[in-house]
Residue frames as a rotation matrix with the C-alpha (Angstrom) as fourth column:
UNK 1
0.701 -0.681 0.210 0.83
-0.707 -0.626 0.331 9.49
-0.094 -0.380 -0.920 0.94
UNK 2
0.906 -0.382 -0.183 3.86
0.374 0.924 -0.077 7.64
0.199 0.001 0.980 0.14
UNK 3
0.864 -0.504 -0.014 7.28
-0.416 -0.727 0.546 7.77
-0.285 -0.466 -0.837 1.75
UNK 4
0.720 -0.525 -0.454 10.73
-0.187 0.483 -0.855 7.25
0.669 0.701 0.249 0.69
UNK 5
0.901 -0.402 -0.163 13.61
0.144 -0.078 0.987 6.39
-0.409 -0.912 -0.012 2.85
UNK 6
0.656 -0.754 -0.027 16.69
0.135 0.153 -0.979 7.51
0.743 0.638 0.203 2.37
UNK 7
0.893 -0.128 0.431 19.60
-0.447 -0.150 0.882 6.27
-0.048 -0.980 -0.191 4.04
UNK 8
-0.185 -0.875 -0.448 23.73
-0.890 0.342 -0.301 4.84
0.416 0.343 -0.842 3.72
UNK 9
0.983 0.134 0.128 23.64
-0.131 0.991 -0.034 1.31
-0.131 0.016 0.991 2.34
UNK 10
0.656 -0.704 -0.272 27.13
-0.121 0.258 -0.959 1.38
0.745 0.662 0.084 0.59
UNK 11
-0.456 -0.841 -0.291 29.99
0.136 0.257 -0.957 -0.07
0.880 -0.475 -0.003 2.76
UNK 12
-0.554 0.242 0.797 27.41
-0.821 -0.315 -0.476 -0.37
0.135 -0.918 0.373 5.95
UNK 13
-0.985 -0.137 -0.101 26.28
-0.058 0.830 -0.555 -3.40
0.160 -0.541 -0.826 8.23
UNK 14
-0.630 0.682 -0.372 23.26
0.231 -0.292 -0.928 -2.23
-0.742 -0.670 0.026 10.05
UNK 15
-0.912 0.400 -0.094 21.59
-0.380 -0.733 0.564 -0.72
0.157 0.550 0.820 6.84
UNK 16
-0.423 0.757 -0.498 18.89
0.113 0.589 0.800 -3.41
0.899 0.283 -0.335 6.50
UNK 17
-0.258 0.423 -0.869 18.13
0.960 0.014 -0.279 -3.12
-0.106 -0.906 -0.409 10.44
UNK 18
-0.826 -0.244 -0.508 18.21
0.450 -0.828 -0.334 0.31
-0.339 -0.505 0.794 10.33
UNK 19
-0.894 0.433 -0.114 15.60
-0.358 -0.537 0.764 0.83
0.269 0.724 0.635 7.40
UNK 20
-0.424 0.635 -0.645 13.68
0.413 0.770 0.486 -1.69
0.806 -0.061 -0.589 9.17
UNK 21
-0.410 0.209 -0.888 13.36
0.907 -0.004 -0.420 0.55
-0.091 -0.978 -0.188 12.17
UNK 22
-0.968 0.131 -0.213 12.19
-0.201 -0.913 0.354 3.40
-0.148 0.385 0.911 9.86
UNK 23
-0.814 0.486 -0.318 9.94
-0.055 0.480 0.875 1.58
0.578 0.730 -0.364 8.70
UNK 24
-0.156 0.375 -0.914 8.23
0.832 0.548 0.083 0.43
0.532 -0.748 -0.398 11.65
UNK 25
-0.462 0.166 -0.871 8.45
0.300 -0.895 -0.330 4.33
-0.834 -0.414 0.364 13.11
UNK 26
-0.794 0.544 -0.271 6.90
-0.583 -0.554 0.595 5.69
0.174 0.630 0.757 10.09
UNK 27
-0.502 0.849 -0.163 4.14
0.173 0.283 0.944 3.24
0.848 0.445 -0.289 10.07
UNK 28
-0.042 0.450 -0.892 3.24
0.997 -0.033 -0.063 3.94
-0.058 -0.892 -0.448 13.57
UNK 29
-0.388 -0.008 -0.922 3.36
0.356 -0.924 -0.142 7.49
-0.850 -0.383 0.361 12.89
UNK 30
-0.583 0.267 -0.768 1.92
-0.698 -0.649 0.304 7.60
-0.417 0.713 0.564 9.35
UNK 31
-0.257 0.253 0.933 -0.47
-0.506 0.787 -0.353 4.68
-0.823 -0.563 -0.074 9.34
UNK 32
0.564 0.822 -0.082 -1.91
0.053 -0.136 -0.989 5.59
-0.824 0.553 -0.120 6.02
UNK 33
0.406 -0.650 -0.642 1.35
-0.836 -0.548 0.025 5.93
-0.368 0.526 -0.766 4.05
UNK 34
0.986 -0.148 0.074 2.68
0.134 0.976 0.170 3.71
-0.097 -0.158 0.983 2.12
UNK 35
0.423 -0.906 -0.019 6.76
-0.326 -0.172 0.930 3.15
-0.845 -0.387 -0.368 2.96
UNK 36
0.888 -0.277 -0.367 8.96
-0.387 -0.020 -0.922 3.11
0.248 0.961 -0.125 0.12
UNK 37
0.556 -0.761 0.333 12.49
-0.356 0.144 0.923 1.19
-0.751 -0.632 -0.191 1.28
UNK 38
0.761 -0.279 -0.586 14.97
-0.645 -0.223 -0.731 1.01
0.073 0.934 -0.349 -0.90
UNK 39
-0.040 -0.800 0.598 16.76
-0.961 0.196 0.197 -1.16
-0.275 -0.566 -0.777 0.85
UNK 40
0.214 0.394 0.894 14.29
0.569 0.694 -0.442 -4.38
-0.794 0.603 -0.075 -0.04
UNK 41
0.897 -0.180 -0.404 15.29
-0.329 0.340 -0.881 -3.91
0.296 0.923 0.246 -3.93
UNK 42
-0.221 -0.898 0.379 18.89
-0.737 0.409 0.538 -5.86
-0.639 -0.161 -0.752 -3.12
UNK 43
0.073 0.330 0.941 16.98
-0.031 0.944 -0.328 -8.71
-0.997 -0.005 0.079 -3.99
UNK 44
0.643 0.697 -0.316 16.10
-0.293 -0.156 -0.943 -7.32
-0.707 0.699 0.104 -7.35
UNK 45
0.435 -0.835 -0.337 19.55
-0.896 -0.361 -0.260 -7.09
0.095 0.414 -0.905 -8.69
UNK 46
-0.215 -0.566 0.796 20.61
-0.218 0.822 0.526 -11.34
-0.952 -0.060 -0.300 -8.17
UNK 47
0.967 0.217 0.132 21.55
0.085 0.213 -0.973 -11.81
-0.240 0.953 0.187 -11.65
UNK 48
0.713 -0.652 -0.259 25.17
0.682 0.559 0.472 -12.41
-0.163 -0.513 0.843 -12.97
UNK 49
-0.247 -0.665 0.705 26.21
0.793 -0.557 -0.247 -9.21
0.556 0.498 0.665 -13.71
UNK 50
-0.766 -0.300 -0.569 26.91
0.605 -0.635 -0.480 -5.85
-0.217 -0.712 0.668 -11.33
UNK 51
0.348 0.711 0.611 24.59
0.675 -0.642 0.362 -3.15
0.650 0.286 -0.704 -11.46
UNK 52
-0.325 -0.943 0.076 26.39
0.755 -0.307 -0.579 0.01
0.569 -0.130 0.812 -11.11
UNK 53
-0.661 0.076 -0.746 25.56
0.608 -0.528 -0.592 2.83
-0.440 -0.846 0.303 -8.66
UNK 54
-0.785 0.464 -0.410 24.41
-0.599 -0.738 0.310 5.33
-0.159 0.489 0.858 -11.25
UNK 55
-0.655 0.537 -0.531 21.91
0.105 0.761 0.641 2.17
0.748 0.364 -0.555 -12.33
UNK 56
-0.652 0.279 -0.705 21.14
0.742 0.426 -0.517 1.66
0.156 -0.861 -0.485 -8.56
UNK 57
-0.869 -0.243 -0.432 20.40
0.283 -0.958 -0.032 5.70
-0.406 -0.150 0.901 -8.55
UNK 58
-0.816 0.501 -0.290 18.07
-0.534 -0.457 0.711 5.76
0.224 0.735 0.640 -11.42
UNK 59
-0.327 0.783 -0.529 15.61
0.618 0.601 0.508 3.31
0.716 -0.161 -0.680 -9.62
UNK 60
-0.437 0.246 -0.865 15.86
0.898 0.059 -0.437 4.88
-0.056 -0.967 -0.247 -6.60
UNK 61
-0.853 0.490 -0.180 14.77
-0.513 -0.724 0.462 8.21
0.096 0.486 0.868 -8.89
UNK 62
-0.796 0.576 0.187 11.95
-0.318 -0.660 0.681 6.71
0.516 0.482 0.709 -9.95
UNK 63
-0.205 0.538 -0.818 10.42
0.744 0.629 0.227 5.39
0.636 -0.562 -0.529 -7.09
UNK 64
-0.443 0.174 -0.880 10.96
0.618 -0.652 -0.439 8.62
-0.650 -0.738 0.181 -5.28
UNK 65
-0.859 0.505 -0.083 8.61
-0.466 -0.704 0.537 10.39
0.213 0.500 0.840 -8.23
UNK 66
0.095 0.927 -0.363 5.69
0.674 0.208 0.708 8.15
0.732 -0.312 -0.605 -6.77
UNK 67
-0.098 0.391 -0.915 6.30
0.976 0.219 -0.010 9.28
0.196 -0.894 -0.403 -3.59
UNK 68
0.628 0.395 0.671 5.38
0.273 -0.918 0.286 13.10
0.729 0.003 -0.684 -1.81
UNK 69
0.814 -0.292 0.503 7.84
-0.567 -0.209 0.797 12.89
-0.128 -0.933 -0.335 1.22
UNK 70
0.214 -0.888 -0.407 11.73
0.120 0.438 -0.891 11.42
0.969 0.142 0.201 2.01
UNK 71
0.917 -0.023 0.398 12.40
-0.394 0.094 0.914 10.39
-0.059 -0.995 0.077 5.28
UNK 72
0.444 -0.871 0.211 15.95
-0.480 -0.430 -0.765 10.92
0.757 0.238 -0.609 5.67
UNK 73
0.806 0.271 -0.526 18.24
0.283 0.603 0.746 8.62
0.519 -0.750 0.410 8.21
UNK 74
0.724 -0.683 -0.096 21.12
-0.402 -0.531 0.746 9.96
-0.560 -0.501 -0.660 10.49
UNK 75
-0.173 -0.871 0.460 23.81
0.257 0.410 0.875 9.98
-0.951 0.270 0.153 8.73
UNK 76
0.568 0.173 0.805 22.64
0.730 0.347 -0.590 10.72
-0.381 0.922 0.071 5.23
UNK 77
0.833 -0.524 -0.176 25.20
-0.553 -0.776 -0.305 13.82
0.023 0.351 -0.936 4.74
UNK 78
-0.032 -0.926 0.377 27.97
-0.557 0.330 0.763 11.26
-0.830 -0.186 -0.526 4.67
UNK 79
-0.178 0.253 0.951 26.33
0.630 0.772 -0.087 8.83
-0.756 0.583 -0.297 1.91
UNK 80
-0.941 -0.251 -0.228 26.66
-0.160 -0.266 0.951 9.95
-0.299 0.931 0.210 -2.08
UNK 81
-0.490 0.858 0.157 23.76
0.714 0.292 0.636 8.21
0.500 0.423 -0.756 -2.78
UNK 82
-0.037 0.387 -0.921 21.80
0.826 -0.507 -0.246 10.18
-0.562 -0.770 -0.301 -0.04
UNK 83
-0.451 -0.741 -0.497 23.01
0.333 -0.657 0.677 13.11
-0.828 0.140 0.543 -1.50
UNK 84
-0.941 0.288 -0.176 22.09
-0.219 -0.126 0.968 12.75
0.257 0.949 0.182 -4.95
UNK 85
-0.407 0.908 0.099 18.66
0.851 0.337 0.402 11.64
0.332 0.247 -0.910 -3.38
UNK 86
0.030 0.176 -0.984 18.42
0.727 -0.679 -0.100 14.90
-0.686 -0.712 -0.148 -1.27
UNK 87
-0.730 -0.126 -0.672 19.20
-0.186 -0.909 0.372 17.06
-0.658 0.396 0.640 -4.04
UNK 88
-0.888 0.441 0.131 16.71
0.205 0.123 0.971 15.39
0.412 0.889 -0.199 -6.63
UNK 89
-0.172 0.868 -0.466 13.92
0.981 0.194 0.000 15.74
0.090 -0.458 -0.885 -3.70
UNK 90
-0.563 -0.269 -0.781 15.09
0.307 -0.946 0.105 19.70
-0.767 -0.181 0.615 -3.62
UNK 91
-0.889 -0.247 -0.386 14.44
-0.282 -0.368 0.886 19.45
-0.361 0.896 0.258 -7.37
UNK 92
-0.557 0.828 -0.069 11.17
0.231 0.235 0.944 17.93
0.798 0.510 -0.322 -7.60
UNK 93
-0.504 0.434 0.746 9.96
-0.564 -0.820 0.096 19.59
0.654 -0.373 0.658 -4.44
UNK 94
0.339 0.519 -0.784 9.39
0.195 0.777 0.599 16.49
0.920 -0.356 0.162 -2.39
UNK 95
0.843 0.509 0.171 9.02
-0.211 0.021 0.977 16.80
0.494 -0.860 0.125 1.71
UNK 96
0.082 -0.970 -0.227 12.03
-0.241 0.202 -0.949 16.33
0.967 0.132 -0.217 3.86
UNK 97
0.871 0.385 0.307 11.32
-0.429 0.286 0.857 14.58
0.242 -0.878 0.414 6.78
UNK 98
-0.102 -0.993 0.055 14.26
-0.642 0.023 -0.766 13.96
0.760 -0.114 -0.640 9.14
UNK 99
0.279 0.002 -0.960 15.49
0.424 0.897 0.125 11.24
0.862 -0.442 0.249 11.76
UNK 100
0.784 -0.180 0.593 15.41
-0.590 -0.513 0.623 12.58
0.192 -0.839 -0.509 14.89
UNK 101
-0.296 -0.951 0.095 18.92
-0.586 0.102 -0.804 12.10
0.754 -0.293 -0.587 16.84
């Protein structure tokens, strides 16, 4: 079982804390899963040229074709990215699992 998070990184503070606390609630609630955070690829991307959203997008595609589930954080109906990950999970028929309020 593997899960994706999705959740607004762009213009936001908190993102890294926030995915961290997904994290840390999924594994206590899916012990067996493995967490997909999209947040830890930042790192991936220190090199001396931008890497553009659509770029940022198409990883974040194909990491969510490993996975069987998307674990959605408050807020993702404000966040493009989000968006475009919510509709591609529509399209390939992957789980929607939501952040409770």
């Amino acid at each position: 079982m593997r899960i994706y998070i999705s959740g607004p990184i762009t213009n936001t503070k908190d993102f890294k804390e926030r995915f961290q606390k997904a994290v840390k609630f999924l594994i206590s609630e899916y012990p067996d899963a493995t967490i997909i955070n999209p947040s830890a690829m930042e790192g991936i991307f220190i090199t001396k040229q931008e890497v553009s959203h659509e770029e940022y997008m198409g990883l974040s595609f194909k990491l969510m074709d490993k996975c069987e589930y998307i674990y959605l954080l408050k807020g993702w109906q404000a966040s493009a990215g989000c968006n475009q990950e919510y509709g591609y999970a529509i399209a390939k028929d992957i789980i929607r699992l939501y952040e409770k309020s």
